[in-house]
N, CA, C and O atoms as a Tinker XYZ file with bonds, in Angstrom:
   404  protein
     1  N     11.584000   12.084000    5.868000    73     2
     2  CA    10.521000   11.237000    5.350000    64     1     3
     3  C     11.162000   10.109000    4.546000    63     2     4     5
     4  O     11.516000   10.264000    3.377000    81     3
     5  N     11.283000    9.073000    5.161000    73     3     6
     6  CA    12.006000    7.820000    4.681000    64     5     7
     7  C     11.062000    6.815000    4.026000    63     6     8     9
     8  O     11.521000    6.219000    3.052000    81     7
     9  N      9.874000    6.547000    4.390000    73     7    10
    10  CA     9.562000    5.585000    4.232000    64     9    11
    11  C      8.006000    5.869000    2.778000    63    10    12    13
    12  O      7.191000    6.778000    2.616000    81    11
    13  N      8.253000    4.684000    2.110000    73    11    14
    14  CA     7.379000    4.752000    1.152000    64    13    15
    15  C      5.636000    5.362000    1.773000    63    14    16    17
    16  O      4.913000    6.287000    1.404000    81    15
    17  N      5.506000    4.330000    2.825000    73    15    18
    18  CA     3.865000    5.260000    3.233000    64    17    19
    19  C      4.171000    6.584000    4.124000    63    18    20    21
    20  O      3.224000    7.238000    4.562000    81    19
    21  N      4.859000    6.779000    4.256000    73    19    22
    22  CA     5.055000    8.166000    4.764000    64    21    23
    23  C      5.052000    9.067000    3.542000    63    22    24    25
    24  O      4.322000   10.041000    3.726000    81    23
    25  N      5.728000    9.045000    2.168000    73    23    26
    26  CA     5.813000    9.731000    1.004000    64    25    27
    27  C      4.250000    9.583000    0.883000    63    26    28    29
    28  O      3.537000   10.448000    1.390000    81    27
    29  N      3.773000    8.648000    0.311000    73    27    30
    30  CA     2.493000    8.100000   -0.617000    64    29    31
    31  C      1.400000    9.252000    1.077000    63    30    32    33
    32  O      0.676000   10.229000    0.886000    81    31
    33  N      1.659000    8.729000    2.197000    73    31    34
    34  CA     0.960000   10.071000    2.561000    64    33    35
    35  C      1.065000   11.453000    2.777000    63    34    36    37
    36  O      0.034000   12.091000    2.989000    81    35
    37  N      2.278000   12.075000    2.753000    73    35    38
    38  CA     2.295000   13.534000    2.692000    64    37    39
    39  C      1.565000   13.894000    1.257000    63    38    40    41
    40  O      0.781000   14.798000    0.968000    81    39
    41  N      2.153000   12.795000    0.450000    73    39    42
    42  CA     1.258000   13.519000   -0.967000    64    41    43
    43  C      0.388000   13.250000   -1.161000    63    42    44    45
    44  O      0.003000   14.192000   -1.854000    81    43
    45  N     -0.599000   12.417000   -1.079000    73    43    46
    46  CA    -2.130000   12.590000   -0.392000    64    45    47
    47  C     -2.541000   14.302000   -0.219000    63    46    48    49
    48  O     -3.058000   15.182000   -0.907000    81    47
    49  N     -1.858000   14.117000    1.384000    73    47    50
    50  CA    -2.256000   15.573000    2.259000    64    49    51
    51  C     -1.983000   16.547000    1.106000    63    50    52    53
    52  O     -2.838000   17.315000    0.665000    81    51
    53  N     -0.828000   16.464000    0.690000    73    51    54
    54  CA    -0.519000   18.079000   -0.511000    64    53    55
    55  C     -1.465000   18.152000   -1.243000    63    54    56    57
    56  O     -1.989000   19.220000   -1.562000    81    55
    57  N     -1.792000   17.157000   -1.583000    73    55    58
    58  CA    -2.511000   17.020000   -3.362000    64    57    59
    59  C     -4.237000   17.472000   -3.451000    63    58    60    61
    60  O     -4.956000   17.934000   -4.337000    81    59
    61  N     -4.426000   17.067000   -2.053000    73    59    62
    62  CA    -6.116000   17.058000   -1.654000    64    61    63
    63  C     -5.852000   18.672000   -0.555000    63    62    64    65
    64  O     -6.830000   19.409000   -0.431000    81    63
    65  N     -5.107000   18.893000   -0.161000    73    63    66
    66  CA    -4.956000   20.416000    0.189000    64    65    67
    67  C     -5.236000   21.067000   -1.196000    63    66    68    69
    68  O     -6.233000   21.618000   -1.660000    81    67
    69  N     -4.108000   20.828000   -1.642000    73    67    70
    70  CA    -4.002000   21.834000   -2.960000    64    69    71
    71  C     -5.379000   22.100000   -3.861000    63    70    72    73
    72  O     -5.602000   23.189000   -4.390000    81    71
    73  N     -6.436000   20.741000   -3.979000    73    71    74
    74  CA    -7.252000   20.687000   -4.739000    64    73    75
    75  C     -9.146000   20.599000   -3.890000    63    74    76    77
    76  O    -10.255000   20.106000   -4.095000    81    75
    77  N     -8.430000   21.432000   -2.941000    73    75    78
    78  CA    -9.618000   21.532000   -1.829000    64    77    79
    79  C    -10.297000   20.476000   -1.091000    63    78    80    81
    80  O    -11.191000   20.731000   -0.284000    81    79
    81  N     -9.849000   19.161000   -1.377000    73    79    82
    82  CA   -10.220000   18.217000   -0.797000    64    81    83
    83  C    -11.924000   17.321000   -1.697000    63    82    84    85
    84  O    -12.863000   16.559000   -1.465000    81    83
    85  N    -11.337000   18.109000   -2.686000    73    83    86
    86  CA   -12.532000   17.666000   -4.259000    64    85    87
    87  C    -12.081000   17.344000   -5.308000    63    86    88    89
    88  O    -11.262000   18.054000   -5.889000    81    87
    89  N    -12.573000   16.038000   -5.857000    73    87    90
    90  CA   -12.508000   15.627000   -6.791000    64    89    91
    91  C    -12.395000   17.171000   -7.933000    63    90    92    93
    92  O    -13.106000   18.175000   -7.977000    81    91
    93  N    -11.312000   16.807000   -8.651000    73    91    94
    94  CA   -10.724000   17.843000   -9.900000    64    93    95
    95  C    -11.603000   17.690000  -10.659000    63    94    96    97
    96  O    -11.931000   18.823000  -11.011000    81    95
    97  N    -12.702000   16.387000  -11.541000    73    95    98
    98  CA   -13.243000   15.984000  -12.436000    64    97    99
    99  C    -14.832000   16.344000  -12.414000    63    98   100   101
   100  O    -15.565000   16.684000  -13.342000    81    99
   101  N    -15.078000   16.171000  -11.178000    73    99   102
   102  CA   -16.337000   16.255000  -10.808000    64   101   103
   103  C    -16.306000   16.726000   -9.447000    63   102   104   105
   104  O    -15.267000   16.701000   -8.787000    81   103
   105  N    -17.679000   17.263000   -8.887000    73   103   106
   106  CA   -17.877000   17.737000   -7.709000    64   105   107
   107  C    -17.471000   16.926000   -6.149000    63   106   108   109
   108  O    -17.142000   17.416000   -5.069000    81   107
   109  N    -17.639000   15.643000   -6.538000    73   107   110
   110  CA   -17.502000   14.442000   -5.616000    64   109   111
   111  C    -16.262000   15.210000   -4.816000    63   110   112   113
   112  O    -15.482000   16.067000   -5.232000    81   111
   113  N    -16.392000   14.477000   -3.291000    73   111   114
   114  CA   -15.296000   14.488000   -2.633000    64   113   115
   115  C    -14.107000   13.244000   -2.926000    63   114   116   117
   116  O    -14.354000   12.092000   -3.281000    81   115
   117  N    -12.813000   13.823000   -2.674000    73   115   118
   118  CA   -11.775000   13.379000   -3.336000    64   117   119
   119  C    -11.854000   12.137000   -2.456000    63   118   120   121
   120  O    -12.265000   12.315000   -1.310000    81   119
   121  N    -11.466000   10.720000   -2.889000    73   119   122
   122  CA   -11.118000    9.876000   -1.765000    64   121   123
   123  C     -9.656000    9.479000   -2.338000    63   122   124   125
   124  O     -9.055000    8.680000   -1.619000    81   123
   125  N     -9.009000    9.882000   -3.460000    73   123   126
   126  CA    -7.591000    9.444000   -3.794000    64   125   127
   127  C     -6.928000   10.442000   -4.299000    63   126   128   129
   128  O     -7.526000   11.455000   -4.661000    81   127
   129  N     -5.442000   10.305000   -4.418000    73   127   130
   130  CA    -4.500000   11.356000   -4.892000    64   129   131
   131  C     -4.076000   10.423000   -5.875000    63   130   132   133
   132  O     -3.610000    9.367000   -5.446000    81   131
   133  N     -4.141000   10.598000   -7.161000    73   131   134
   134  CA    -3.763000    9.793000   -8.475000    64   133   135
   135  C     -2.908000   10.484000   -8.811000    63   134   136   137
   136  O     -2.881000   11.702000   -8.986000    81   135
   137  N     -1.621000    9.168000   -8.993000    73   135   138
   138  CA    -0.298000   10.072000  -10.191000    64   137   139
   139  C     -0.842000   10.001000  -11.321000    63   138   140   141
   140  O     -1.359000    8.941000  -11.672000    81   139
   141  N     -0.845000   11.020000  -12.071000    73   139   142
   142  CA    -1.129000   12.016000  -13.339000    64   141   143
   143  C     -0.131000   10.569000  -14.201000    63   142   144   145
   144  O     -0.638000    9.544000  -14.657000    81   143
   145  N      1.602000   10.992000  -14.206000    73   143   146
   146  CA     2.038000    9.620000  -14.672000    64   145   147
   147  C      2.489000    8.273000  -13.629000    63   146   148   149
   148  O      2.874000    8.278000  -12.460000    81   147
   149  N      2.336000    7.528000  -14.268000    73   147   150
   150  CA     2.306000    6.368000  -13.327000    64   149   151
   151  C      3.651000    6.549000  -12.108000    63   150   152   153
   152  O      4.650000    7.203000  -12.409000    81   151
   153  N      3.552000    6.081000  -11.143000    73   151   154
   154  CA     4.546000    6.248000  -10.298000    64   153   155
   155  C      5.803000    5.081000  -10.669000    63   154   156   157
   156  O      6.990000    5.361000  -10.500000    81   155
   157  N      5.479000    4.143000  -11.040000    73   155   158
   158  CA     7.069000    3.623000  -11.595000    64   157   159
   159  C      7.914000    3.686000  -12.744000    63   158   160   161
   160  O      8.851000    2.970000  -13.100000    81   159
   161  N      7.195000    5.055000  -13.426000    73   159   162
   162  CA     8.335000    5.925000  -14.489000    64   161   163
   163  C      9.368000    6.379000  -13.648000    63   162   164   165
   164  O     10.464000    6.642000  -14.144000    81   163
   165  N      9.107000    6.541000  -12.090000    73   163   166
   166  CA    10.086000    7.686000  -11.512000    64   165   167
   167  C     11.181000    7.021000  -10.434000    63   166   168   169
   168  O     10.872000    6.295000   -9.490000    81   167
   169  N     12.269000    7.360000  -10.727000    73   167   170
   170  CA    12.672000    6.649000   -9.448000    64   169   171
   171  C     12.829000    7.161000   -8.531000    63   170   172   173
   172  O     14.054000    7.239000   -8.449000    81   171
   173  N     12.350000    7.681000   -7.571000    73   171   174
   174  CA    11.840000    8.075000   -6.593000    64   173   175
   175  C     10.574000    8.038000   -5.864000    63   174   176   177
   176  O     10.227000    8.261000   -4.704000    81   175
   177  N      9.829000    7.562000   -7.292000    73   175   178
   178  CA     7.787000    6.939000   -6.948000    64   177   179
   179  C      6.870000    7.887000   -7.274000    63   178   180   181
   180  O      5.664000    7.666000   -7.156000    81   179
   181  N      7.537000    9.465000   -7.884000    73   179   182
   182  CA     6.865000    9.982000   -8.375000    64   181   183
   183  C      5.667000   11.101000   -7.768000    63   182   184   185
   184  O      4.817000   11.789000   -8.334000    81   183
   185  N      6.065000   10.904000   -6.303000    73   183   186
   186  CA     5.020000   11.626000   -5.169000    64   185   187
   187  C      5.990000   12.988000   -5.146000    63   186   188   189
   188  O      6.968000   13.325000   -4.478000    81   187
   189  N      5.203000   13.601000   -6.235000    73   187   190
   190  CA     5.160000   15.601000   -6.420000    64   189   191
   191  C      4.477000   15.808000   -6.475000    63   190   192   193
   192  O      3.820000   15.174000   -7.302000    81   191
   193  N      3.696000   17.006000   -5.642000    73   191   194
   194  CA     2.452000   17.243000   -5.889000    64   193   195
   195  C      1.915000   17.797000   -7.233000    63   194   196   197
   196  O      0.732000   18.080000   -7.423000    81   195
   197  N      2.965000   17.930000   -8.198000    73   195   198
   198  CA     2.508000   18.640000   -9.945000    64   197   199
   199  C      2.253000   17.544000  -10.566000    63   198   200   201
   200  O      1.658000   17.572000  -11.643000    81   199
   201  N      2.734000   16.175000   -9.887000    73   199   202
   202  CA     2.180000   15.148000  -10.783000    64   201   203
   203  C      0.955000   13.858000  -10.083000    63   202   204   205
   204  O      0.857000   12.648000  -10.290000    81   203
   205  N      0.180000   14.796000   -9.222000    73   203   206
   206  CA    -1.002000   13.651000   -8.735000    64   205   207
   207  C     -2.164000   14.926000   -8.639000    63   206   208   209
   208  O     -2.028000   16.125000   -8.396000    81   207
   209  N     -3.185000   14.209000   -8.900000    73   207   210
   210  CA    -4.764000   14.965000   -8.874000    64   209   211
   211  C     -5.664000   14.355000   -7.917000    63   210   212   213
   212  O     -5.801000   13.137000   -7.802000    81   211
   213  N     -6.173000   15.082000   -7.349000    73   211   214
   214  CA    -7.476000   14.400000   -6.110000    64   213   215
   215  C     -8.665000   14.357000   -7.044000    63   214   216   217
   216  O     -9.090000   15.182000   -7.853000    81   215
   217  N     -9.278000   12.553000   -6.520000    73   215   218
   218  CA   -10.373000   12.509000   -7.283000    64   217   219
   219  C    -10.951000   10.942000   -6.889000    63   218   220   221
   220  O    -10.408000    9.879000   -6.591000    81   219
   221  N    -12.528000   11.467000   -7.079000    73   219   222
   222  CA   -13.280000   10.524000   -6.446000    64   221   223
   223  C    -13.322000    9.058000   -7.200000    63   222   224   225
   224  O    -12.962000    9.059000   -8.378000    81   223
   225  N    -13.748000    7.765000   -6.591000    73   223   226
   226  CA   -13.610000    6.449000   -7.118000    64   225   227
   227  C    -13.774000    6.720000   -8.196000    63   226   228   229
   228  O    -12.883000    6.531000   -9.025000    81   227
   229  N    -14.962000    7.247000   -8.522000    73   227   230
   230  CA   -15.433000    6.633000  -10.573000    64   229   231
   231  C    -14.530000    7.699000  -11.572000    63   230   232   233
   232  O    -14.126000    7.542000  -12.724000    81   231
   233  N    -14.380000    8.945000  -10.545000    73   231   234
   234  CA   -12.963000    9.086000  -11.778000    64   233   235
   235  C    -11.584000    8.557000  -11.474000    63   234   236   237
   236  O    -10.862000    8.205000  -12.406000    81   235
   237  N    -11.304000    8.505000  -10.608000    73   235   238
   238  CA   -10.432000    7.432000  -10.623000    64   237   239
   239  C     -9.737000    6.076000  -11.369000    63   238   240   241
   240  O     -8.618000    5.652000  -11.658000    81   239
   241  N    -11.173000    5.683000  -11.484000    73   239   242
   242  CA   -11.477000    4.437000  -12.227000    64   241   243
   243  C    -11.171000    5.260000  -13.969000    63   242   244   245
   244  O    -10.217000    4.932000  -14.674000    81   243
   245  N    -11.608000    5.713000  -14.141000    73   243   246
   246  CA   -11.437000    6.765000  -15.148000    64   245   247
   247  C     -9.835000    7.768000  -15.683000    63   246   248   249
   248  O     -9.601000    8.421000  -16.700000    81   247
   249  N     -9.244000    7.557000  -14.805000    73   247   250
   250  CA    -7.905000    8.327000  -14.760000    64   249   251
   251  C     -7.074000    7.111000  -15.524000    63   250   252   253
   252  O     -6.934000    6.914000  -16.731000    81   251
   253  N     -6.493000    6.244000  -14.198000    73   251   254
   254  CA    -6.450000    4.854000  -14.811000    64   253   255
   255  C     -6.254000    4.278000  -15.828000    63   254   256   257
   256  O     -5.209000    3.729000  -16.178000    81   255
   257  N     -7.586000    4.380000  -16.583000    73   255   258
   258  CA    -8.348000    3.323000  -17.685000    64   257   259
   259  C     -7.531000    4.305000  -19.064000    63   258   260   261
   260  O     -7.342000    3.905000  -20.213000    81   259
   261  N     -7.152000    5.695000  -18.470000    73   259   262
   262  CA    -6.611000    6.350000  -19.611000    64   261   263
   263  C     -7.919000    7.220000  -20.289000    63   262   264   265
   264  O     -7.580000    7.887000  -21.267000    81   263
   265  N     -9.200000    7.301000  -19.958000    73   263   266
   266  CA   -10.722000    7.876000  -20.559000    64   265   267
   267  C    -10.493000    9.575000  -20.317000    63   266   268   269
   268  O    -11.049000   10.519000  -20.877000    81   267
   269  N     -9.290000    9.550000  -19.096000    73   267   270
   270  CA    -9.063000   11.035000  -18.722000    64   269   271
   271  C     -7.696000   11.122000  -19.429000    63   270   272   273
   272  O     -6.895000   10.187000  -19.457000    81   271
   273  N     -7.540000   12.081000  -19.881000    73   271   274
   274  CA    -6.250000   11.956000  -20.513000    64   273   275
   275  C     -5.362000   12.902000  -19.005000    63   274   276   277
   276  O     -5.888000   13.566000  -18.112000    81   275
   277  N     -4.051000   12.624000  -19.222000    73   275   278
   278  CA    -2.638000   13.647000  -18.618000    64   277   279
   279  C     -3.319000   15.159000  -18.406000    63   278   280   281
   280  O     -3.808000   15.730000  -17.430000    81   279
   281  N     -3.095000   15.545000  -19.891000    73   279   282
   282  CA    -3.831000   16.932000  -20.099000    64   281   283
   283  C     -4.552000   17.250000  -19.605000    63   282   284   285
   284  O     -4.365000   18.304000  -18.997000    81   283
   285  N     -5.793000   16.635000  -19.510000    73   283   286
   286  CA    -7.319000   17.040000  -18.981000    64   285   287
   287  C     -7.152000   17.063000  -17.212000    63   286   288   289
   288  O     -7.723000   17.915000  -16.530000    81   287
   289  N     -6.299000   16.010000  -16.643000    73   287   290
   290  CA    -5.948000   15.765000  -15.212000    64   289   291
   291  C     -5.128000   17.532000  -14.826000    63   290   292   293
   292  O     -5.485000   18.160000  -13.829000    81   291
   293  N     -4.275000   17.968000  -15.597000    73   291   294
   294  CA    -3.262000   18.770000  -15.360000    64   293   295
   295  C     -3.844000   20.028000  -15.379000    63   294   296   297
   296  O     -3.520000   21.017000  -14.722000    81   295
   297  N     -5.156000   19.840000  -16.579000    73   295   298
   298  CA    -5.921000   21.131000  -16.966000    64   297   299
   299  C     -6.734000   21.043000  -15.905000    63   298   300   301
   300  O     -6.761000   22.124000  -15.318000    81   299
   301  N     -7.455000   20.171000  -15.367000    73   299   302
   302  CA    -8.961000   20.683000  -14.395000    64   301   303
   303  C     -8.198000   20.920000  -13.112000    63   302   304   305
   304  O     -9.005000   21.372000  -12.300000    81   303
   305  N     -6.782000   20.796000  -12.477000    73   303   306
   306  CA    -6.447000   20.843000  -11.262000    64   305   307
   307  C     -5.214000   22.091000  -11.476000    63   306   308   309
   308  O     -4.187000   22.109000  -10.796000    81   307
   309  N     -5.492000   22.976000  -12.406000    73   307   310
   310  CA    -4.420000   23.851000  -12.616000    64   309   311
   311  C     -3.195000   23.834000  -12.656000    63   310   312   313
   312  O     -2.529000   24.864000  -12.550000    81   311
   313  N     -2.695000   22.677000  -12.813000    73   311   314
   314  CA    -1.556000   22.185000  -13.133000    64   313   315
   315  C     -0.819000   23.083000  -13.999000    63   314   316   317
   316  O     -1.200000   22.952000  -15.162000    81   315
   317  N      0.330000   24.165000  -13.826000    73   315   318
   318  CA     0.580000   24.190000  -15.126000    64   317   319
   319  C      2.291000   23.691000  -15.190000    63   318   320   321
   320  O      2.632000   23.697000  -16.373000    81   319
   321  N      3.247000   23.340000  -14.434000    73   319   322
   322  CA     4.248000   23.046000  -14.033000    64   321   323
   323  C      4.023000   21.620000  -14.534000    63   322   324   325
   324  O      3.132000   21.021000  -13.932000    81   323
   325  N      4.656000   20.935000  -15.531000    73   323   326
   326  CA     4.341000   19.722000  -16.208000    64   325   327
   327  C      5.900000   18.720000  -15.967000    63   326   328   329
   328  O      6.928000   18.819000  -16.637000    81   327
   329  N      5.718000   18.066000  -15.153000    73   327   330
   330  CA     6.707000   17.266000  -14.164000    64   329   331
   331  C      7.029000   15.747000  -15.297000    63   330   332   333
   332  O      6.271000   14.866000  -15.701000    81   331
   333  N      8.021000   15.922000  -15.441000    73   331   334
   334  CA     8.100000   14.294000  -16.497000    64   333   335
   335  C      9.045000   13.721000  -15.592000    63   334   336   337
   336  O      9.426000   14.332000  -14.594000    81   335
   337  N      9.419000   12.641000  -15.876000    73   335   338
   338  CA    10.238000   11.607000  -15.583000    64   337   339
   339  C     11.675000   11.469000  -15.929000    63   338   340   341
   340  O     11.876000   11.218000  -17.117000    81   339
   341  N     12.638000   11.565000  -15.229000    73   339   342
   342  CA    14.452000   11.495000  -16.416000    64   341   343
   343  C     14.257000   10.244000  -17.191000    63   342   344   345
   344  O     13.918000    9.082000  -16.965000    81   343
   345  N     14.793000   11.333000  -18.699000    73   343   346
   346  CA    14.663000   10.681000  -19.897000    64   345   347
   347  C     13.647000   11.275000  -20.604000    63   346   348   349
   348  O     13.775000   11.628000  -21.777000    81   347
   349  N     12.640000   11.405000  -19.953000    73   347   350
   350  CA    11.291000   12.157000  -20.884000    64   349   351
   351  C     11.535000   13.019000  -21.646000    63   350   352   353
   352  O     12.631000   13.477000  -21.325000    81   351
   353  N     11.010000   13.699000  -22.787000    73   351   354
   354  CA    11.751000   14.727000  -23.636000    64   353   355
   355  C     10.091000   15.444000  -23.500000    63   354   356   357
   356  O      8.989000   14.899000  -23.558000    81   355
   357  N     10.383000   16.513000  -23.350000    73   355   358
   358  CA     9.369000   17.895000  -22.603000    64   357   359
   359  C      8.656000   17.985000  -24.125000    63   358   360   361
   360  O      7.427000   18.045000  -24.095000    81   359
   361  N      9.298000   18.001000  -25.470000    73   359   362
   362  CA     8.545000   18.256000  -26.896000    64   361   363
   363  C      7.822000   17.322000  -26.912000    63   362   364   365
   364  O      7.224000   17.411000  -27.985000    81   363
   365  N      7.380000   16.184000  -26.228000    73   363   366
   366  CA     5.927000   15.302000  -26.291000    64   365   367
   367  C      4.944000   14.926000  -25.417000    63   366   368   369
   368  O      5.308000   14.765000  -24.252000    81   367
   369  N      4.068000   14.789000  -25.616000    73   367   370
   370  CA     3.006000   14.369000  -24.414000    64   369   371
   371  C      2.994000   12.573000  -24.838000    63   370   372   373
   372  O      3.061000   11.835000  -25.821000    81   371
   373  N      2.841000   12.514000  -23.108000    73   371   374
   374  CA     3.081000   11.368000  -22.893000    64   373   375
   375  C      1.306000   10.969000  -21.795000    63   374   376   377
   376  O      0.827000   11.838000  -21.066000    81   375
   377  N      0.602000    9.450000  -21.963000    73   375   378
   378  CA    -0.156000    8.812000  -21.770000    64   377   379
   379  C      0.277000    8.661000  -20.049000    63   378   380   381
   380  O      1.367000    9.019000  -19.601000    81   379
   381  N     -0.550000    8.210000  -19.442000    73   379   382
   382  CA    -0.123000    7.915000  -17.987000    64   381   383
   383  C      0.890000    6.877000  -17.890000    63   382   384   385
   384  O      1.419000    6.787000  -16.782000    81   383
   385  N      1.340000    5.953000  -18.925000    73   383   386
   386  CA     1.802000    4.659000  -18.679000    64   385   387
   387  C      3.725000    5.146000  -18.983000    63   386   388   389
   388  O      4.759000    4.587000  -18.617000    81   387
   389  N      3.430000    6.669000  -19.967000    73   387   390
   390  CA     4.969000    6.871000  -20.630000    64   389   391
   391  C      5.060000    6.580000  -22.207000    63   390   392   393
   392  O      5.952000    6.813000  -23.022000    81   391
   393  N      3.857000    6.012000  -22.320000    73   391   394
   394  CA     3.423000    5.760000  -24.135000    64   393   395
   395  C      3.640000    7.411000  -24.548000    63   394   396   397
   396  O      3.125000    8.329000  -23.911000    81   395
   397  N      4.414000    7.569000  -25.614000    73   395   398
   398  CA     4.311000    8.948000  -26.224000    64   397   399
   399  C      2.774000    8.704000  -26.860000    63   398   400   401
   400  O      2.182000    7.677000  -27.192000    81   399
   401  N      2.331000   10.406000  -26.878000    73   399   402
   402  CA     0.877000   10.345000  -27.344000    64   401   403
   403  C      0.809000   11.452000  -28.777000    63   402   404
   404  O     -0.251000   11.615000  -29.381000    81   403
């Protein structure tokens, strides 16, 4: 798997497997796989399935905006394997952007 849309879609498929193909937040059906932290903390792009949640437009829009926190993304999709970025230090929680919180 070489190529960036080939990654960005297997983890899709994992992420909306993993999370039944439903929005984590609400009942809605999932139409996106959102990285939990942003994908250009990582160099690699960040497509693990411990760090993206399936979830419909308006939470989406909501993930994003930061209204959902990390936590709450990690907590409603059973996340418990908490995936950081090299460099990250595991003793803090960090915002979607890498802002310590």
């Amino acid at each position: 798997m070489n190529s960036k849309k080939e990654k960005r879609r297997q983890f899709k498929k994992d992420v909306f497997a993993r999370d039944s193909f439903k929005c984590v937040i609400c009942p809605k059906e999932a139409v996106d796989a959102h990285h939990i932290l942003n994908r250009g903390l990582w160099e690699d792009g960040g497509y693990h399935v411990d760090n993206g949640v399936s979830v419909c437009e308006t939470c989406h829009l909501d993930a994003e905006s930061g209204k959902i926190s990390c936590d709450e993304l990690r907590e409603k999709a059973d996340i418990k394997n908490i995936l950081l970025p090299e460099g990250f230090d595991k003793n803090f929680k960090y915002d979607k952007w890498g802002n310590k919180i």
